[in-house]
N, C-alpha and C positions, 0 to 999 in steps of 0.2 A: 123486419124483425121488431118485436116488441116484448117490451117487460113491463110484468105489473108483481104490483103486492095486496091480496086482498085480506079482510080479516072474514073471520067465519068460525061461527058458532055449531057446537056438534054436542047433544046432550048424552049425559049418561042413561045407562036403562035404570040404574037405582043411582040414589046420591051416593058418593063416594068419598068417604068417610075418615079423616085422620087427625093428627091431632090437633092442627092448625084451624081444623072447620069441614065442615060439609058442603059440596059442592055437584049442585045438578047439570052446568053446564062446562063445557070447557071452550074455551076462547081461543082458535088457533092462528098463526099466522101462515100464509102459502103465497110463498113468493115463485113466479113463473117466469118463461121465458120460451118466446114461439119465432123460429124463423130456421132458415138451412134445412128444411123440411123434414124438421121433426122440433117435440115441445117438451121440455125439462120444469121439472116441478122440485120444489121444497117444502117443508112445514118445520115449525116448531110452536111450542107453547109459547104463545104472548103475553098470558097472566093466568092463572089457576082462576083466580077471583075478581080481577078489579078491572071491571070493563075498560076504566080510562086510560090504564097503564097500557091496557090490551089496545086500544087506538092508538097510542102514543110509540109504541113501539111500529105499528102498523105504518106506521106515519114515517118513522127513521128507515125500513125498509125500501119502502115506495121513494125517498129521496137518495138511494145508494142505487135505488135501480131508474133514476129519473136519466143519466144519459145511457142506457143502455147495462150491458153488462160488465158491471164492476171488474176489474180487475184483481186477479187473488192477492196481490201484494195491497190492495183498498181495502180489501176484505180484511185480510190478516191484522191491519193495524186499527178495526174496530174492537172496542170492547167486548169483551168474551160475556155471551148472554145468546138470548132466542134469535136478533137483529144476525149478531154473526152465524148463529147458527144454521139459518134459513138460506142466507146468500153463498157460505160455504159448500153446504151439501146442494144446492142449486148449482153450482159450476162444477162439481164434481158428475151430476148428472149430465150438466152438458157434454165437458169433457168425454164422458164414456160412450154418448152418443153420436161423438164428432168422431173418434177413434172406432164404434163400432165392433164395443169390447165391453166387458161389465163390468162394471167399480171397482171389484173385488180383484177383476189383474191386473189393473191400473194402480192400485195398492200392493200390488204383490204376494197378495195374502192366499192361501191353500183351502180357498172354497169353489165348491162347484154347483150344478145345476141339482145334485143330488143332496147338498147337505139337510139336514136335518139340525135343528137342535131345540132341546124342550127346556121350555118357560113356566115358571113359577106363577102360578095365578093366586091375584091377594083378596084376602079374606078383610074390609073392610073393619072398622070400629064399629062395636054396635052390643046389646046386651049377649051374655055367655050363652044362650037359647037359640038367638039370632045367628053369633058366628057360627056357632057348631052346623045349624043346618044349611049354611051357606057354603062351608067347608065338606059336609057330607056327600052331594053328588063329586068331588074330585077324590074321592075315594078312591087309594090305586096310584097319584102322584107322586114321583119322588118327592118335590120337596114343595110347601106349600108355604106363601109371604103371609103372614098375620100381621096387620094393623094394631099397635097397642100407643098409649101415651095415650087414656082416656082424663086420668089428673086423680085418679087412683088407681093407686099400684094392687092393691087386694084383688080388686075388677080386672084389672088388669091379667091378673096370674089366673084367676076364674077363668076367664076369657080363653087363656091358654091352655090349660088341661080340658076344657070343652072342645076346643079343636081340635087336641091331640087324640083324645075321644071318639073325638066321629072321624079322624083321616087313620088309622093304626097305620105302621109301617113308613108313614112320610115322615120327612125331616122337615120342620118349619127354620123359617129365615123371622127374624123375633124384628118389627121396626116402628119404634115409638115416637120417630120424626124430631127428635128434639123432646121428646116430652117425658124424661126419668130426669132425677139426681143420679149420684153416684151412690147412693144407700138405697135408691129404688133399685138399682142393675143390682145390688149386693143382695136385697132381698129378692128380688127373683131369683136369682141363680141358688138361693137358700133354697125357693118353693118351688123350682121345677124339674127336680131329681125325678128320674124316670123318661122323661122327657127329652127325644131326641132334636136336636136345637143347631142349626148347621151354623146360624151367623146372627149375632147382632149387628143392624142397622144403625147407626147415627140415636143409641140410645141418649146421650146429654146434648144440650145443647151446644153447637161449634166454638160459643163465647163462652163457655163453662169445659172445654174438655181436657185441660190439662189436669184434672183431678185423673184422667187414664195412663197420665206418665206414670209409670212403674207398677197398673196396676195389675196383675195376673190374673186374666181371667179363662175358665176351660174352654169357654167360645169362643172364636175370634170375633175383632169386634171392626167395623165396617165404617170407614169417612163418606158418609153423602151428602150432607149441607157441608160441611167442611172441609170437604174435595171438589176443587175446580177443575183447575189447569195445575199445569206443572209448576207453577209459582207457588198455588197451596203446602206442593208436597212436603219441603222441608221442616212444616210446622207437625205433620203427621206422623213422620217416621217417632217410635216409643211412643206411641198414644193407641196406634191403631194398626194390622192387620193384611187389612184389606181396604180398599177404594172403590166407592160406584161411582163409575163414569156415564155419566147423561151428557148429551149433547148439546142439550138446553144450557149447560154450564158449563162445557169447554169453551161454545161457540164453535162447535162444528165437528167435523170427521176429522179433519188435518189436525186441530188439536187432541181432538182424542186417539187418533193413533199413537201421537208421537207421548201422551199422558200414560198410554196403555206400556207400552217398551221404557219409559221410566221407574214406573211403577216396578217393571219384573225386575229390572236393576234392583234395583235398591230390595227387593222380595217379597211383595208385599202382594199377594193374591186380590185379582178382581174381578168386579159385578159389572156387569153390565144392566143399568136400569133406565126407566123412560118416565115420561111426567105423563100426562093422559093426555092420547092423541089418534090418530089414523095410524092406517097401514104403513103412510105415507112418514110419519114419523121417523119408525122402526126401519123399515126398511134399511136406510145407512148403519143404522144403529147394532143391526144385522152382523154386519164386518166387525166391530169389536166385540159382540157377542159370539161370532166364533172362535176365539180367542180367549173366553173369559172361562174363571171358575163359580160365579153366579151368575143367571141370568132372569131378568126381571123384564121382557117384554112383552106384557100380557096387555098394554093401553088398549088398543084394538078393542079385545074382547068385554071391554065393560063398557064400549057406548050403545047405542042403540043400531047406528048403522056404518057401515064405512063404505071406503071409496072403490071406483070401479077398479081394477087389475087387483084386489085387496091383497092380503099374506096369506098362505091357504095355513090356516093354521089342523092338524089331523088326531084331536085333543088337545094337550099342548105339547106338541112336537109343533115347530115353525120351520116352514119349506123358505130358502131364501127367496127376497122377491123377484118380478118378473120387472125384464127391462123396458115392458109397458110403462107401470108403474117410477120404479127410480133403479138409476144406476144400471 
């Protein structure tokens, strides 16, 4: 039996654009494990950008997986990030391949070999010219993610009636990554009357958002940097909505279920989103996307290539994966 944790690098087919910067390659981590004649795999993101975090982290994995396979109560008690992410949804996939059952009823959850569900594909930062015709072959999409937080708001709302423009019919998910005040969300929502608008994303920054305590807005408005784990939550109830759960930021599947059924307590509608990744990513990510009411796993489709058993995705409609693949 053996485990390893390798890093590896998978380029975009365009850079990929938000407000934090631009980014041609993404750095992934995949942590494995091969014995009992069969092999269980993971991923998550190790750093969007900074290669040495992306080693560093690489580094913490390969030392969780140096005598073998961690145990989930080892797991559990690391820091919720990419490290727990990778070795969580890694023993889940064991799990389901020692049992000889799919993730999915091993969780308990109501998906089958037939599900379906369609994902939002995002429209990068870039001039109002550029989105629109980057947005125009998905003509026909329910609902399409637009990239904004360019560091003007004017461009910003340009941006937006360009897209809305070239997709007629679809509903965009508006996400500026951190990068509004709360006078820029005021004046958007001033300049995009006509404009069908399903969700704002993490329009303020998470250290700036209690200016949305009490604030009324007709969008619902979405925690994604300032949704974790279920520890975040108490800071979000009266600020926000909704929550995107990624798994890069639970650290794992097992937190994000049990983040997903807190969330509905308390009523607060969720997204299911990914940082940019493989098939291999999505896949787990898959299970609380059948559960959500947005869904953002489109990483897949913006690199150049993916991996063998990939998501068959048929547009974006997403088939769940194959137990090739994970889980």
């Amino acid at each position: 039996m053996t485990t390893k944790a390798d890093l590896e690098q998978w380029p975009y087919t365009v850079p990929f654009r938000i407000s934090r910067g631009s980014f041609d390659m993404q750095h992934l981590l995949v942590c494995t494990y091969e014995g009992e004649g069969f092999r269980a795999q993971a991923e998550a993101e190790a750093h969007e950008s900074d290669a040495a975090e992306a080693q560093a982290q690489t580094a913490a994995a390969a030392q969780a997986l140096a005598g073998g396979l961690p145990s989930a109560e080892a797991v559990a008690a690391l820091s919720a990030g990419p490290v727990r992410n990778a070795l969580d949804c890694l023993l889940w996939d064991v799990a389901a391949k020692r049992a000889g059952k799919r993730a999915w009823d091993l969780a308990g959850l109501e998906i089958s070999e037939a599900t379906r569900i369609e994902t939002v594909m995002t429209v990068t930062i870039d001039t109002a010219d550029a989105m629109a015709a980057a947005a125009a072959p998905l003509k026909g999409a329910q609902m399409l993610k637009v990239k904004l937080g360019s560091g003007d708001i004017a461009a910003d709302i340009e941006c937006t009636h360009a897209v809305a423009a070239a997709t007629p019919g679809s509903a965009l998910l508006i996400d500026p990554n951190e990068g509004w005040t709360l006078a820029d969300l005021k004046r958007f929502l001033d300049a995009a009357g006509g404009i069908d608008i399903a969700l704002f994303e993490q329009p303020l920054p998470r250290t700036a958002d209690a200016g949305l305590a009490g604030f009324r807005s007709p969008v619902p408005i979405c925690a994604d940097e300032a949704c974790t784990t279920r520890t975040s939550l108490p800071a979000l109830l009266g600020r926000y909505q909704a929550i995107n759960i990624k798994l890069d930021k639970t650290g794992g599947l097992t937190e994000a279920l049990a983040l997903m059924g807190e969330a509905r307590r308390h009523g607060l509608a969720v997204m299911t989103g990914c940082n940019g990744g493989t098939s291999l990513a999505i896949a787990p990510a898959y299970l609380i996307a059948a559960g959500s009411d947005f869904v953002d796993i489109d990483g897949p489709l913006h690199l150049r290539s993916d991996r063998a058993d990939a998501m068959q995705f048929d547009g974006l409609s997403v088939s769940p994966p194959s137990a090739a693949l994970w889980g």
